[in-house]
N, C-alpha and C positions, 0 to 999 in steps of 0.2 A: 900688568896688562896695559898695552898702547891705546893710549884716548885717540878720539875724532885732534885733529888739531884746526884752527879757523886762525889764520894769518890775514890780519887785516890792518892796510895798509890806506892811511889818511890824507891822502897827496891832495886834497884842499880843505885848510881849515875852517871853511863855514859851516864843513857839515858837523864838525864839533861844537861849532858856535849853535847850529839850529839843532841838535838834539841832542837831549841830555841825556845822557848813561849811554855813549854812541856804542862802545863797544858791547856792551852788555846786550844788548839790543841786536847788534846784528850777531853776534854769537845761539841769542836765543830765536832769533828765525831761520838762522841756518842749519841750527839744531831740529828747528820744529820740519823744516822739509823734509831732512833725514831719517829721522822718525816716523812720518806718514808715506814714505812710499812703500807700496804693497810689495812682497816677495823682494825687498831692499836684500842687495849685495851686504852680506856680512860685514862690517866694520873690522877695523876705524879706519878714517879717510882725513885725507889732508885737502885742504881747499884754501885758497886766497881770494879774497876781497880786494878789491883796490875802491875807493871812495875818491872819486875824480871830478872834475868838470866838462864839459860839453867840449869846450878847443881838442882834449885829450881822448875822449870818447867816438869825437867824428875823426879823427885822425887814423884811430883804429878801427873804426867800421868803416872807414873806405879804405885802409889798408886788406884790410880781411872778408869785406863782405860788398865792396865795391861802391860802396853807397857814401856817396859827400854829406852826411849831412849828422848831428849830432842825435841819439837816439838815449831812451832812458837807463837801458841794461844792456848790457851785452856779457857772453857766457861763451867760455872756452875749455870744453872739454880734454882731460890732460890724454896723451896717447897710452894704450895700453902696453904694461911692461910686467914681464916676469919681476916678482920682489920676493924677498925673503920673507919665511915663514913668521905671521905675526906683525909683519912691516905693515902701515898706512898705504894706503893705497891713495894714489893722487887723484883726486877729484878735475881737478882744474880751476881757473879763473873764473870770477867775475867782476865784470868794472859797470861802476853807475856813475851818470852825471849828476852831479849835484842841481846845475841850471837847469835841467830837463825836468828834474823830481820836482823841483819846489815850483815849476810854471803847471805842471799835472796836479800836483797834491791842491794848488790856489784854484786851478779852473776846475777840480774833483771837490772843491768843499770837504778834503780831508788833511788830518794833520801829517806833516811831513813824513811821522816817524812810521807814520800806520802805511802809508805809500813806501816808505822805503822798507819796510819789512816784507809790505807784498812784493816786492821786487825780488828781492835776495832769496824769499821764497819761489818765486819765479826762474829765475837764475840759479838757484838749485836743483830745481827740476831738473833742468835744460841739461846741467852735468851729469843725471842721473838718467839721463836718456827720453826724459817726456818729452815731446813735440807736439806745438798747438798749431805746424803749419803746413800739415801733410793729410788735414783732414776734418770734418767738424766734429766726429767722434774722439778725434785726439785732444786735440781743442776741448770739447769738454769734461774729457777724463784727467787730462790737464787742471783746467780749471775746477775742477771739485778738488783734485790735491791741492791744490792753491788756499781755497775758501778752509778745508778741514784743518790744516796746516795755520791756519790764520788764528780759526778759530781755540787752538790751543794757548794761543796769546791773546786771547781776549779781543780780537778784532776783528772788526764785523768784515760780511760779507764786500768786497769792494765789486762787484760785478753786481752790489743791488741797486736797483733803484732808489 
């Protein structure tokens, strides 16, 4: 049987430096998205992580989404293709800055690792076809995946007060 496969690539090393067990870590919040979405496409799926900094992050969201300016995640759904019977099915990308995370995780009073899991959880959605920007209904069916998703990792609510 073909596992989920999570291909995560480290292209700045502080975020190894700032959190410990990094791959474990994002392996298990990428796992926990995929697990809570309701009526989920049958598995397994291949998805890549990129762990980046803000210069490489704005580069590519004004390439792709026209916007100059560095943002926390960004999420790129792979296109759909006929695969062999049993084949992973490609997810897509996600890339996070590193300098975006850690200036949100300091002005959110949370630890890095709990902000970047709600991200990759967020960013998982986003390949799985959730969208929190075509509505406030989606928006919050969104975000309760998010929090439930979270909460499998022991991590609190981040949309609490």
């Amino acid at each position: 049987m073909i596992q989920n496969s999570i291909d995560i690539a480290v292209e700045d090393a502080r975020w190894a430096e700032a959190v410990p067990e990094l791959d474990a870590l994002v392996e298990r919040a990428v796992t926990a998205a995929l697990a809570i979405m309701p009526d989920s496409q049958a598995g397994p799926f291949e998805i890549s992580i990129l762990l980046s900094d803000d210069a490489t992050v704005q580069a590519l969201n004004k390439t792709w989404r026209g916007k100059d300016k560095p943002t926390n995640v960004l999420s790129f759904p792979a296109a759909e293709q006929p695969l062999p019977p049993g084949a992973a099915a490609p997810l897509g990308d996600v890339v996070l800055a590193y300098d975006t995370l850690l200036r949100e995780s300091a002005g959110q009073s949370k630890p890095l690792s709990h902000h970047l899991a709600h991200l990759l959880v967020h960013g998982t959605l986003h390949l799985l076809g959730q969208d929190h920007e075509t509505g406030e209904a989606q928006a919050d069916a969104m975000e309760a995946l998010e929090v439930a998703a979270l909460a499998t990792l022991g991590i609190p609510d981040p949309y609490a007060d």
